[in-house]
N, C-alpha and C positions, 0 to 999 in steps of 0.2 A: 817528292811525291810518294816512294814508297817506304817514307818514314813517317806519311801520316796515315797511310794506310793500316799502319802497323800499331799506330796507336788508336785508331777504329777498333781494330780488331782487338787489340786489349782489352778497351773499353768494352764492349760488346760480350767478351768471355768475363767479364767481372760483372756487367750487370744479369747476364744468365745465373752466373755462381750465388749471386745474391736472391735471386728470385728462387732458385732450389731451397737456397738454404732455408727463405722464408718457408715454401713449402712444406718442410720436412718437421720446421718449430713447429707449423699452424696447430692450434689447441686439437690435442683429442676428444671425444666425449666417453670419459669414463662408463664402464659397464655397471648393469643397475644391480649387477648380487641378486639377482632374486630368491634364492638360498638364504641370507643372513639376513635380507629383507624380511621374509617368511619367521628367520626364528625370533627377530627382535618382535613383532608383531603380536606373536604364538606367545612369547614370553609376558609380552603386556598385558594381552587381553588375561592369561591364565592368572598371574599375580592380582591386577582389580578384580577379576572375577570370583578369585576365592574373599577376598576382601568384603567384595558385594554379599556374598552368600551369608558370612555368619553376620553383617548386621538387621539381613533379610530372616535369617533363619535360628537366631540364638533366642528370639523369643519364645520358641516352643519345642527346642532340640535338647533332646536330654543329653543326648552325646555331644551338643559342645560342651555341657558344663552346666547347664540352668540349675541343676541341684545341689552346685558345690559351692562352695563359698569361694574359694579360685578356680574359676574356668580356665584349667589351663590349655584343654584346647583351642580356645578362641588366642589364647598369646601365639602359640602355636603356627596355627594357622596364620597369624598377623606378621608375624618374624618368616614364613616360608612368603606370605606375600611380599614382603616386603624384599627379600634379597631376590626374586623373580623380575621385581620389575629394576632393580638396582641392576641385575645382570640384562636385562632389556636395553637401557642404556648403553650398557659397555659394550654391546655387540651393535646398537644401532651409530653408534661411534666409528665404529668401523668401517661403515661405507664408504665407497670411493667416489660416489655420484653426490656432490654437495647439495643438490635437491632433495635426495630424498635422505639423508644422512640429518638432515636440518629437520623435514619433519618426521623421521622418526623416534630423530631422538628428543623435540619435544614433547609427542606425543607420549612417549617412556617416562620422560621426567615428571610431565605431569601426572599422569599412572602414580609413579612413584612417591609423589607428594600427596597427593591423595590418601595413598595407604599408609603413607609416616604419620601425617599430620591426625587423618580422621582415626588411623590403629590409636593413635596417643589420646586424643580424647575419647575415642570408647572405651582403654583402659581406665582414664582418669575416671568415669562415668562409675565402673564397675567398683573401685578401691572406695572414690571417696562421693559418688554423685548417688548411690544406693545406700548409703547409710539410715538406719533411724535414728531420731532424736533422742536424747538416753532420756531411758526411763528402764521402770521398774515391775516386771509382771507381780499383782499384788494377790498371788494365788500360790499353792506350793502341792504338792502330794499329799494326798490325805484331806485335805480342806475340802469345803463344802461349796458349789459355785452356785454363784446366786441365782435365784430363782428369775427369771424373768416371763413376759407372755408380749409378745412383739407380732408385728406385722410381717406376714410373708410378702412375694411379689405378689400373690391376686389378692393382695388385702386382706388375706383371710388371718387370724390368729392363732400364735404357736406359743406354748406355753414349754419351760424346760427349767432344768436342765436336762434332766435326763427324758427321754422318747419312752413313751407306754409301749412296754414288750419288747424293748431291746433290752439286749445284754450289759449292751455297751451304749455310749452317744458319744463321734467326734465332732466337736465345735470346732470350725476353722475362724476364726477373727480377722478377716479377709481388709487390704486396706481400702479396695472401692473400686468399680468398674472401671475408671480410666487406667486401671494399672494391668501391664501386660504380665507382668507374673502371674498376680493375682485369677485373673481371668485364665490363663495357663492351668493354672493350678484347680481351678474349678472344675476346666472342660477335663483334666484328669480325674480327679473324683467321679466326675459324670460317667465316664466308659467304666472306669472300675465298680459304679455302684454296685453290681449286682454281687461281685465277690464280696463287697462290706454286709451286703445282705446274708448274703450264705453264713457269714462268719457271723450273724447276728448283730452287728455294728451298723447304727443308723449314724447319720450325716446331715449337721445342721451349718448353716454358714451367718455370719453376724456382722453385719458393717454400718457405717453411720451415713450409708446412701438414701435416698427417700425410696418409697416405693416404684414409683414412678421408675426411677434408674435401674431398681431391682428387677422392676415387671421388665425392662428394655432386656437388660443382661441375661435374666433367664432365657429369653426367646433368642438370644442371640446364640444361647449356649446350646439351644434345647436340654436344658435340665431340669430335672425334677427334685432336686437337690431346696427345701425351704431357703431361702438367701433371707432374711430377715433384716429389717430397717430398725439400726436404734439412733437412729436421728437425733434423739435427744438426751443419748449417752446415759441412760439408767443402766447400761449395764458395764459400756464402755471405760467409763470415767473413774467408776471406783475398782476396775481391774487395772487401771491406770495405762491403758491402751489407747489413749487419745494423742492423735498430732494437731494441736493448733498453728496453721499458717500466718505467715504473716504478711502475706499478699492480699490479703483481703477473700481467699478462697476458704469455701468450706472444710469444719475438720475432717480430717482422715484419720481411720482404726489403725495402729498398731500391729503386723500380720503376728499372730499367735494360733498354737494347737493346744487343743485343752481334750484328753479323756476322761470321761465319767462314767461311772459305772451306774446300775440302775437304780441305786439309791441319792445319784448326783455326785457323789464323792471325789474328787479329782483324785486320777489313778497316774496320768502323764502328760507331761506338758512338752513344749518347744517354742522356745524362741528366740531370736539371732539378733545381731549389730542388724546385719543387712534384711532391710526387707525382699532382696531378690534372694536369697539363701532358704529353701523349701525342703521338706523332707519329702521324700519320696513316699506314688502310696504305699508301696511293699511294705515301707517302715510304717507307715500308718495303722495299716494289715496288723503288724507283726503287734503292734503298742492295743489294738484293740482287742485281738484275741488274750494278751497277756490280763486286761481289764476283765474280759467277761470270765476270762479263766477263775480269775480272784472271788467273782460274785459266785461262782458252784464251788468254791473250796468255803466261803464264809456258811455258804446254805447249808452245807454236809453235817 
């Protein structure tokens, strides 16, 4: 009797021992870091976010680079986004709470793919997706630019090359309103007119857009800047500034700067591989004072 009591009570101390034990394994629920939470998060949004900015903002920021031929701030900025969200990752790795460890980190990852994948094609974009077609500006220093009388945007007619009573005349050979340079590059001119004025430099622009496009763009720009329609390439074609597509879309101009002096004379030209590669207007400034400079040295 009191040898089975005794094996009762064994019994009994080993299934209590058992149920401790289970007690003390039972699963924890890891703590949520709200701390590394916070920086993986801080770090994602910050990395897309500069991301997002310069393909929001490299159409009209001089300080990414629009006027250089290598933006190397837009790499810049793509290589900081990029190890931002790389290190978003490695810290959102680190939680100890597999819920939110799981979406944080793909929420990082994908951050991070975003700015690899989409950085790599807006550099591919800039190297080889802005090139022009090769060709040959069929104008030089000294030469004579042809005379033309073209339609502005209200229809009215503009005869040149050179502008009655200017010193100077820059002709932009802009490639066509759907281009964000181009248009860029307009609504600069626009704010600067008044200094081109002062300096006695008038401002003419030449594309092979119809009117119709030009009258849109002007009012888009509010400028008062003539945007003239050579549609049908009398003037374009034998400056050899024509791109013919082969999609079936209308040609596009070639962007080119041409200065003339008031006799028409080409005084200074600019033209690049890339059509997004723009000289600034200071340089414009500087190439048009040096023109009318020329015309009161030859009057003397």
């Amino acid at each position: 009797m009191n040898e089975e009591r005794a094996e009762t009570g064994a019994e009994n101390d080993g299934g209590e021992d058992s149920v401790d034990r289970f007690e003390e394994e039972r699963w924890q629920r890891p703590p949520f870091q709200l701390g590394r939470a916070a920086a993986a998060l801080l770090l994602t949004a910050t990395g897309f976010g500069l991301y997002e900015y310069v393909l929001v903002s490299f159409w009209s920021s001089p300080s990414l680079g629009i006027y250089d031929r290598i933006p190397w701030p837009v790499y810049l900025i793509f290589v900081v986004a990029l190890a931002l969200t790389l290190a978003a990752v490695r810290v959102a790795l680190s939680l100890e709470s597999p819920h939110a460890k799981l979406g944080f980190t793909m929420l990082a990852f994908l951050a991070c793919l975003a700015v690899g994948v989409g950085g790599g094609r807006f550099v591919s974009y800039m190297i080889r997706g802005t090139r022009n077609p090769p060709f040959q500006l069929a104008l030089k220093a000294g030469d004579r630019f042809p005379s033309f009388t073209l339609a502005d945007q209200s229809a009215s007619s503009t005869s040149g090359p050179a502008s009655p009573g200017a010193a100077a005349t820059l002709i932009y050979i802009y490639r066509g309103d759907f281009c964000p340079f181009s248009r860029f590059q307009l609504e600069q001119l626009t704010r600067r007119h008044s200094d081109f004025a002062r300096a006695g430099i008038d401002l003419v622009a030449i594309s092979a857009d119809p009117v119709e496009r030009s009258s849109y763009l002007a009012n888009y720009l509010h400028t008062q800047i003539p945007l003239l329609s050579d549609q049908s390439e009398t003037v374009l074609k034998p400056l050899g500034l024509v791109q013919t597509h082969q999609d079936g879309e209308p040609d596009s101009a070639i962007p080119a700067f041409v200065i003339v002096d008031r006799d028409g004379i080409v005084r200074w030209t600019f033209t690049s591989p890339y059509y997004r590669e723009l000289p600034t207007p200071d340089a414009l400034l500087d190439a048009g004072r040096a023109a009318a400079k020329s015309n009161k040295t030859r009057s003397q």
